[in-house]
VOPAGU-2260 file (C-alpha; in pm, 1 decimal, decimal comma):
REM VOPAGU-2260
SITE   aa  ch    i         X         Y         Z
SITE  UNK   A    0    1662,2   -2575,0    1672,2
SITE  UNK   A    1    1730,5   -2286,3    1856,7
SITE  UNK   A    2    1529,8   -2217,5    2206,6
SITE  UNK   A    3    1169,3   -2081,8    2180,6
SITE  UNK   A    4    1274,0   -1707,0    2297,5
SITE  UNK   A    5    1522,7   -1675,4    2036,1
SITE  UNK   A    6    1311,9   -1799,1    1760,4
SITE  UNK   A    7    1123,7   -1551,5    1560,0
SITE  UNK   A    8     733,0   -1456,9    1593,9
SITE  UNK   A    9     635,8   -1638,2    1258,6
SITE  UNK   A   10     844,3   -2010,1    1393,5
SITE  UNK   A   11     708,9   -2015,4    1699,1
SITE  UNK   A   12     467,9   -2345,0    1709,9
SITE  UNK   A   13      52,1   -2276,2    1661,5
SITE  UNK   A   14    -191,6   -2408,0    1935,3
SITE  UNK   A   15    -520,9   -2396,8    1931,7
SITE  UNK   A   16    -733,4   -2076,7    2065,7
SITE  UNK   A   17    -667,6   -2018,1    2448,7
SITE  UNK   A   18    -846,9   -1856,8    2699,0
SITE  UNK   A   19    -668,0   -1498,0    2708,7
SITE  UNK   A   20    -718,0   -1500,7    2271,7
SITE  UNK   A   21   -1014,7   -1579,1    2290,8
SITE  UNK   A   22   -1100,9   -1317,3    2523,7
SITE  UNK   A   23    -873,6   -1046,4    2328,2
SITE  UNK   A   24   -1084,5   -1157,3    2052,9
SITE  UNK   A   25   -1400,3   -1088,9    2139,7
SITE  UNK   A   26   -1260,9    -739,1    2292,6
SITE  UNK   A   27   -1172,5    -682,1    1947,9
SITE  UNK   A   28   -1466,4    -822,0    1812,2
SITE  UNK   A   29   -1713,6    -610,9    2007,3
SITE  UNK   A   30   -1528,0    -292,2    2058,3
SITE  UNK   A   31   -1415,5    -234,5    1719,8
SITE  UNK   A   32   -1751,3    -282,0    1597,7
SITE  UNK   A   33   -1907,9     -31,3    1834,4
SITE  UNK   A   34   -1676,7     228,8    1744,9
SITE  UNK   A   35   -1839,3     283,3    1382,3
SITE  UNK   A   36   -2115,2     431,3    1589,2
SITE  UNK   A   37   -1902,6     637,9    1831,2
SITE  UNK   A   38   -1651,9     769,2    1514,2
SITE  UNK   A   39   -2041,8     900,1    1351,1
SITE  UNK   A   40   -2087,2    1083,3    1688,2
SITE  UNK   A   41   -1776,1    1240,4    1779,4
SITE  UNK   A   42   -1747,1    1351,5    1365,8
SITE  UNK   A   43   -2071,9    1552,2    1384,1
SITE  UNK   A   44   -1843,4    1846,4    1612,8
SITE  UNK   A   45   -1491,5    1761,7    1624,8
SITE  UNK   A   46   -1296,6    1759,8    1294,6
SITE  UNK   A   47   -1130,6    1421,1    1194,3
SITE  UNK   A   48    -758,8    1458,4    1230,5
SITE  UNK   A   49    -806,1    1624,1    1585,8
SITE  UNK   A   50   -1037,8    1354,8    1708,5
SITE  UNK   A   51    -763,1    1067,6    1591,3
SITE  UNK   A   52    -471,5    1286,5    1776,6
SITE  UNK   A   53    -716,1    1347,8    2086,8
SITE  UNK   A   54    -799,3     978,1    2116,9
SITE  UNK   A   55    -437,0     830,8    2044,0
SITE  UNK   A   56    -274,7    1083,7    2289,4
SITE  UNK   A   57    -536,0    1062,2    2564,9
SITE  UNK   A   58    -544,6     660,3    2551,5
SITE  UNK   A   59    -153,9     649,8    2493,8
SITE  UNK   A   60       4,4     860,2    2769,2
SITE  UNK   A   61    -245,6     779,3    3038,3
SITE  UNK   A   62    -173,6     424,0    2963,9
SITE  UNK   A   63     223,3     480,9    2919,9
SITE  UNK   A   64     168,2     682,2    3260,6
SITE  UNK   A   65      -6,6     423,3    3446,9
SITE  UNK   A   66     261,5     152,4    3375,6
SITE  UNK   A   67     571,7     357,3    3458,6
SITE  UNK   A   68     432,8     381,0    3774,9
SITE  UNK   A   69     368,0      10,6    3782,3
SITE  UNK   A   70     732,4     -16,0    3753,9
SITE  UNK   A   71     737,1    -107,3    3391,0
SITE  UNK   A   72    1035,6     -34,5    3261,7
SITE  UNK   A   73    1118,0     257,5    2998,7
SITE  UNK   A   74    1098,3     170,2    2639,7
SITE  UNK   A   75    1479,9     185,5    2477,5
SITE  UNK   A   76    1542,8     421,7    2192,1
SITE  UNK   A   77    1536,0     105,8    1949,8
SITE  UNK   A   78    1189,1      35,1    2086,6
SITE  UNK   A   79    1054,5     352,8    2062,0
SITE  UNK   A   80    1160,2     327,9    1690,2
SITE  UNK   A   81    1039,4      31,1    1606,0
SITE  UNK   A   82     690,7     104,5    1798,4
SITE  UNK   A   83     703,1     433,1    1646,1
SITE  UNK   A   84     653,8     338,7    1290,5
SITE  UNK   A   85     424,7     136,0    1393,4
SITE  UNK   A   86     211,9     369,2    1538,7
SITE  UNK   A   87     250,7     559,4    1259,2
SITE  UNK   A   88     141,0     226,1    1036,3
SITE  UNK   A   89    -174,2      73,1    1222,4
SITE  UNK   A   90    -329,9     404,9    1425,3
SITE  UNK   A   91    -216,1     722,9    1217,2
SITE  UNK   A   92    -235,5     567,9     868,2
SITE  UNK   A   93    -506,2     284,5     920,7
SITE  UNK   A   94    -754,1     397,3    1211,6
SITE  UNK   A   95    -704,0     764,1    1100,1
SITE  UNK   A   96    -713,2     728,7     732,3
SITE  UNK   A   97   -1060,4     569,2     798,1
SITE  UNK   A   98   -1208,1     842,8    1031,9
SITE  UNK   A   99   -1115,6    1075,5     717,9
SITE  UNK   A  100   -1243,5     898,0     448,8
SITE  UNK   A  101   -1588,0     849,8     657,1
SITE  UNK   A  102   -1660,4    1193,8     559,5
SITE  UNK   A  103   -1704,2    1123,5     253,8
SITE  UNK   A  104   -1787,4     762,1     207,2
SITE  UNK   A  105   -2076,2     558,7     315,8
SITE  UNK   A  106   -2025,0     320,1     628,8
SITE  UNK   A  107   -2126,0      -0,8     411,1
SITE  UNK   A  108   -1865,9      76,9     151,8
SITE  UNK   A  109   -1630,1     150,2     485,3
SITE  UNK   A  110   -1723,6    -224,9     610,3
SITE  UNK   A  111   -1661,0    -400,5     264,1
SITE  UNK   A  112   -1293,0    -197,8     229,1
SITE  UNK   A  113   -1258,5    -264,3     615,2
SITE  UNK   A  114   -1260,0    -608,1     583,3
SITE  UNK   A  115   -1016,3    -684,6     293,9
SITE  UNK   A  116    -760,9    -652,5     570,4
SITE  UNK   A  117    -740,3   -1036,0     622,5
SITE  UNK   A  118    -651,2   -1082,7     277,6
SITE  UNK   A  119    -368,3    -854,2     279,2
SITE  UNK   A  120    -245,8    -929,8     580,2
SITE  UNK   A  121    -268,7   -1332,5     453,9
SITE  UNK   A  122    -110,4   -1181,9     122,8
SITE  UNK   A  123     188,6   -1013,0     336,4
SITE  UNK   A  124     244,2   -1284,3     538,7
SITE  UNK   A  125     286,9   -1540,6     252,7
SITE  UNK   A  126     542,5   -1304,9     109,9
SITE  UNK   A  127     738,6   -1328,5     427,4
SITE  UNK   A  128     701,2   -1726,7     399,0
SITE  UNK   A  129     372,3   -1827,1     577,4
SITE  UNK   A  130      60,0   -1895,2     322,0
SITE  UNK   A  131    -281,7   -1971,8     525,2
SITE  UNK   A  132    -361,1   -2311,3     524,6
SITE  UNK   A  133    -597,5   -2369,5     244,8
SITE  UNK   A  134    -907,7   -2389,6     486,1
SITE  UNK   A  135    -807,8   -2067,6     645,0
SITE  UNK   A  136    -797,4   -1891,5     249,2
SITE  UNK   A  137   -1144,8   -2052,7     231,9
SITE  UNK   A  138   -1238,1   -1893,0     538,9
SITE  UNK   A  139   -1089,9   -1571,6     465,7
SITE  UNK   A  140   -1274,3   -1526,9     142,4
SITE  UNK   A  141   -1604,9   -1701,2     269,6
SITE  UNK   A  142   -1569,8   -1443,4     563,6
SITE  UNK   A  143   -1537,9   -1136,9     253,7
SITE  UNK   A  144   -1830,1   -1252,9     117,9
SITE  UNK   A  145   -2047,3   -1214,4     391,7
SITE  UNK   A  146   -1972,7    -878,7     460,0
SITE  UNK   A  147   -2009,4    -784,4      98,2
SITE  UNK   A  148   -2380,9    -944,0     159,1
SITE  UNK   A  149   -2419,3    -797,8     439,0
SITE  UNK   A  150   -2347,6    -456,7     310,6
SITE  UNK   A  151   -2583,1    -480,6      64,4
SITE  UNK   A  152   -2861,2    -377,6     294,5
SITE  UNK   A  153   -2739,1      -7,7     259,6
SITE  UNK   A  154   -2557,9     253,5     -24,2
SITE  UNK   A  155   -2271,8     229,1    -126,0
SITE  UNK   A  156   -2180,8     560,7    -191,8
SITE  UNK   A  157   -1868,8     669,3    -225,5
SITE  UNK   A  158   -1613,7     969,0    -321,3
SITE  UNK   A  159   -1324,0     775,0    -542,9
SITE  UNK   A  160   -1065,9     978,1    -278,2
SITE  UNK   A  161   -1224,2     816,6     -26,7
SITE  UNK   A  162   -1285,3     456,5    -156,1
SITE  UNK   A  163    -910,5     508,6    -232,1
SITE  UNK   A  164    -799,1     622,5     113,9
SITE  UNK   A  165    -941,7     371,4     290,8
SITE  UNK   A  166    -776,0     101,3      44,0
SITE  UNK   A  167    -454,8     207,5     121,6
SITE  UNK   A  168    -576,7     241,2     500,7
SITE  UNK   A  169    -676,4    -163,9     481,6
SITE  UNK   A  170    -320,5    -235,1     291,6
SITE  UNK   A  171    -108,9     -35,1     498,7
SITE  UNK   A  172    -286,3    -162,6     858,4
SITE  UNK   A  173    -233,6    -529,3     715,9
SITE  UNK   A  174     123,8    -468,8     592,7
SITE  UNK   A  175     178,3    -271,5     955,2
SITE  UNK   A  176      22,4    -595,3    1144,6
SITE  UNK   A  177     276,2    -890,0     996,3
SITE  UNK   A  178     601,2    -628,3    1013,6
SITE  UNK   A  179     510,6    -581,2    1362,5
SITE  UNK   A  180     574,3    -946,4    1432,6
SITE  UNK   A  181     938,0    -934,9    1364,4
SITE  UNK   A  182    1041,6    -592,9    1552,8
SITE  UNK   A  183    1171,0    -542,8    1894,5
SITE  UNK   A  184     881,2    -337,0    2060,0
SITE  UNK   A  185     849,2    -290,4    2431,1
SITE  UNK   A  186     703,8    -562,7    2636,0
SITE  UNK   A  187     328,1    -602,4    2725,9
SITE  UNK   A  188     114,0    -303,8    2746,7
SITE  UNK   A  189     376,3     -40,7    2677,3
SITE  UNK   A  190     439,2    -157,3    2302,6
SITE  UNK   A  191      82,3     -47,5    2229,5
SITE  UNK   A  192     123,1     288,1    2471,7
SITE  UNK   A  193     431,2     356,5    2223,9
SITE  UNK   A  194     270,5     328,5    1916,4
SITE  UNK   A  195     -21,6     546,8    2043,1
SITE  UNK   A  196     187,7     860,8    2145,2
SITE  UNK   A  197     369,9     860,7    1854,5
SITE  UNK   A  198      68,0     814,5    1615,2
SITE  UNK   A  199    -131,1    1088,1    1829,7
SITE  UNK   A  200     164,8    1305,2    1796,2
SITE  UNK   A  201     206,0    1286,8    1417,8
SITE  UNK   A  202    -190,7    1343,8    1344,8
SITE  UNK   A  203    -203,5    1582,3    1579,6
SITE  UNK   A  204      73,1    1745,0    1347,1
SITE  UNK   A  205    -156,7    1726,9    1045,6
SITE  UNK   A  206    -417,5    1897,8    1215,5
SITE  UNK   A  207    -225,7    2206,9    1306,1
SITE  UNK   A  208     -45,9    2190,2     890,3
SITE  UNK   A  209    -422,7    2161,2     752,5
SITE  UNK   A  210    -553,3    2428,2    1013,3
SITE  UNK   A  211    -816,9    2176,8    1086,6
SITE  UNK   A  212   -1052,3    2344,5    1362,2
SITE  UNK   A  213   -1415,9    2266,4    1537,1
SITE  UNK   A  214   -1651,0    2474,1    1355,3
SITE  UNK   A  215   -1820,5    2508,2    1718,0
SITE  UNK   A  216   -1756,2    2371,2    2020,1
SITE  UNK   A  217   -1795,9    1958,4    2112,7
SITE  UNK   A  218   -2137,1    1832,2    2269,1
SITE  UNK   A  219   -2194,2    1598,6    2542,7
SITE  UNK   A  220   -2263,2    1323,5    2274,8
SITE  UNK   A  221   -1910,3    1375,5    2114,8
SITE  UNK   A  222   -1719,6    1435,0    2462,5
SITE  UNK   A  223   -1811,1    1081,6    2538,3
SITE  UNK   A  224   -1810,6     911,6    2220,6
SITE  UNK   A  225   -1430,6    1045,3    2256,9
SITE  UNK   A  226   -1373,5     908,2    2578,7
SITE  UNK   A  227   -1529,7     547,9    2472,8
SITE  UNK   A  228   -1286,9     592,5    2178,8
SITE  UNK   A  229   -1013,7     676,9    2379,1
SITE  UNK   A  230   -1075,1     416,0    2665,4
SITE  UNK   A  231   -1248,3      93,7    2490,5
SITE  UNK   A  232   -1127,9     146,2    2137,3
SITE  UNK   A  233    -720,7     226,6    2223,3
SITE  UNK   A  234    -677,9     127,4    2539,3
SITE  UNK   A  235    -843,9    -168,9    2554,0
SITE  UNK   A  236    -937,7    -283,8    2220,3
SITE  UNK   A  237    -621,2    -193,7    2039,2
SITE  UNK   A  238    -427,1    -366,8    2340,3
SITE  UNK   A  239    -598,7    -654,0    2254,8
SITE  UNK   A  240    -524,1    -639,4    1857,7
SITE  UNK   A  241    -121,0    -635,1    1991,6
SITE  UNK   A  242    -135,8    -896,0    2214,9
SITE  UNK   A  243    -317,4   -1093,6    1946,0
SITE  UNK   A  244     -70,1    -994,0    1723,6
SITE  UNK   A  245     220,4   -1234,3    1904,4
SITE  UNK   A  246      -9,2   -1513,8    1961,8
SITE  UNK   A  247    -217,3   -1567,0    1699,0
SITE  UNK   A  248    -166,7   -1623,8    1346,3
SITE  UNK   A  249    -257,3   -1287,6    1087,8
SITE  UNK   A  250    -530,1   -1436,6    1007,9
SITE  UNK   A  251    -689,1   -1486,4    1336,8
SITE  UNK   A  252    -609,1   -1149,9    1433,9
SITE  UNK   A  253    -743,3    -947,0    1162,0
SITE  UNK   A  254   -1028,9   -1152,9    1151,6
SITE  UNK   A  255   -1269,7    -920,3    1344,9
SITE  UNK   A  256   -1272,9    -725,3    1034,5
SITE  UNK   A  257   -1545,1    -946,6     950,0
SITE  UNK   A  258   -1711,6    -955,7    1288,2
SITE  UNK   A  259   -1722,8    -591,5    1356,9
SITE  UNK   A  260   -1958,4    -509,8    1042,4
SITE  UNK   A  261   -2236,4    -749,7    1205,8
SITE  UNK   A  262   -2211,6    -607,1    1555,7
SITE  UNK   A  263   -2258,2    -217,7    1408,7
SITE  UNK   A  264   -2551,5    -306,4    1242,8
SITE  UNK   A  265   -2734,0    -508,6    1554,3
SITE  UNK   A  266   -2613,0    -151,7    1740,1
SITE  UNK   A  267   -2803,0      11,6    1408,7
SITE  UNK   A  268   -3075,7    -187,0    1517,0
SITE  UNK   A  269   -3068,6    -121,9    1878,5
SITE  UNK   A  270   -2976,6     251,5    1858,8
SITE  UNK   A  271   -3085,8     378,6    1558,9
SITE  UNK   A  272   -3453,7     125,1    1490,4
SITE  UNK   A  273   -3271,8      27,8    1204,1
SITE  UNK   A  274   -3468,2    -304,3    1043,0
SITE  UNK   A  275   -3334,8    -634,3     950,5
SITE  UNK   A  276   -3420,2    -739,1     632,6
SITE  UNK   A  277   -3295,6   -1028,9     422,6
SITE  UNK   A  278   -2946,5    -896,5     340,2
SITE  UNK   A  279   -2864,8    -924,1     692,9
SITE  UNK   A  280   -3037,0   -1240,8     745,3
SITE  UNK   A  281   -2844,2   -1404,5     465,3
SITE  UNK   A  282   -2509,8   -1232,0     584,5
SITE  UNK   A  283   -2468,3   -1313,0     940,7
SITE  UNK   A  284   -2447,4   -1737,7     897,8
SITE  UNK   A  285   -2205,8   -1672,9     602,7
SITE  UNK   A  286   -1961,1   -1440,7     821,5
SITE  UNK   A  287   -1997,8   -1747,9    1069,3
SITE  UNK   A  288   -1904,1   -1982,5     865,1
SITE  UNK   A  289   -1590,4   -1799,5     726,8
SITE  UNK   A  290   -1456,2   -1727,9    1087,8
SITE  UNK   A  291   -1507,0   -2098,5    1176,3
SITE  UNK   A  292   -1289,6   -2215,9     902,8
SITE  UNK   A  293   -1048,2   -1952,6     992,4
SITE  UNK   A  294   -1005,1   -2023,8    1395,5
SITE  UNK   A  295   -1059,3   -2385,9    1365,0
SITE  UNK   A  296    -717,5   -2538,1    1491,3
SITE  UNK   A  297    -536,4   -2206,0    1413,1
């Protein structure tokens, strides 16, 4: 058997949850699920495509700044390759195809699209020769279910570009997430620094094709919903997703899919006196029970 550092991503052995996944979990967990809110705010002034490129370049080179003069080294031309397309995979095609298709789509059918993501990515990573254990699959679907439930609470409106979008947004993210595994990215921090640049970059090359401009200039609520974006859901949140991303199976990874719907709507119900009716009651212990079958021994 060759040595452990030679050995790719997908052989490396599985132990259970440690300390620094389980706290890049509940990063994810939390953040992600706070940023449905924040994505509403900033999209009331600033137009989608310029608020992706404005996050993913603002997070990206302060980051990639900040570690250079750390002394981290510079990312080699293979790296920035590799980290390019995925940038261009999990932030330009999956976080910005969703800030698009919220225009036109409501946030429950968002959530329920959102959080197929664990099944493709377990679908993906069974084609590259690793099925979920069949507990896991339980979990993962158990998990789906929930957040269908718990969607039911509000409409599920929907533009069929839109429901579409953010399909191949969940598919592509997913696909993006297990290829990731087996590519030579920079080390640490700088991998997700790469993919953020180049991702901010290419949207921010959209923008200027679609002549995509504010119809009036951003408020104080959207200035700061942009920074939070910028600092808590790239810098820190999406950080997390990368690290988890080498030390945690797909599956435990993509699973805050599930968690974020739950954490909007308690924000819904801190922020915006939305109620909690039965839906939600029902939901929350089923979206429990799927993640417990999915991190148990993963």
């Amino acid at each position: 058997m060759p040595p452990p550092h030679l050995r790719p991503p997908d052989s490396l052995p599985r132990h259970p949850i440690t300390a620094p996944v389980a706290a890049a979990l509940l990063a994810v967990y939390i953040i992600w699920g706070s940023t449905y809110l924040a994505i509403r705010i900033a999209l009331d002034t600033v137009p989608p495509f310029c608020l992706s490129a404005l996050r993913f370049l603002a997070a990206g080179t302060a980051l990639f700044a900040v570690l250079r003069l750390r002394g981290s080294p510079a990312p080699t031309a293979r790296q920035w390759r590799h980290g390019g397309l995925v940038g261009l995979l999990l932030p330009a095609a999956g976080t910005g195809s969703v800030v698009f298709a919220q225009r036109s789509v409501d946030s429950g059918v968002a959530a329920v699209v959102i959080a197929t993501v664990p099944l493709w990515a377990a679908c993906f990573h069974g084609i590259l020769g690793k099925w979920p254990s069949r507990r896991q699959a339980v979990g993962l679907l158990v998990g789906f279910g929930g957040v269908a439930l718990l969607c039911l609470r509000g409409r599920l409106n929907a533009s069929p570009s839109g429901a579409a979008l953010l399909l191949a947004a969940a598919s592509v993210w997913a696909f993006g997430s297990v290829w990731s595994r087996r590519l030579d990215l920079p080390s640490g921090l700088m991998a997700p620094a790469v993919q953020m640049i180049v991702a901010g970059l290419f949207v921010a090359a959209l923008a200027f094709l679609t002549g995509e401009r504010a119809a009036t200039p951003p408020g104080t609520s959207a200035v700061l919903a942009l920074l939070y974006l910028a600092l808590f859901g790239s810098i820190v949140a999406y950080s997390a997703y990368t690290f988890l991303l080498k030390r945690a199976t797909p599956a435990v990874a993509t699973s805050y899919a599930y968690v974020n719907p739950v954490v909007a709507v308690l924000l819904g119900m801190t922020f915006r006196a939305e109620t909690l009716d039965a839906a939600t009651i029902g939901a929350i212990p089923v979206i429990l029970a799927g993640l417990v079958l999915v991190l148990w021994k993963a």
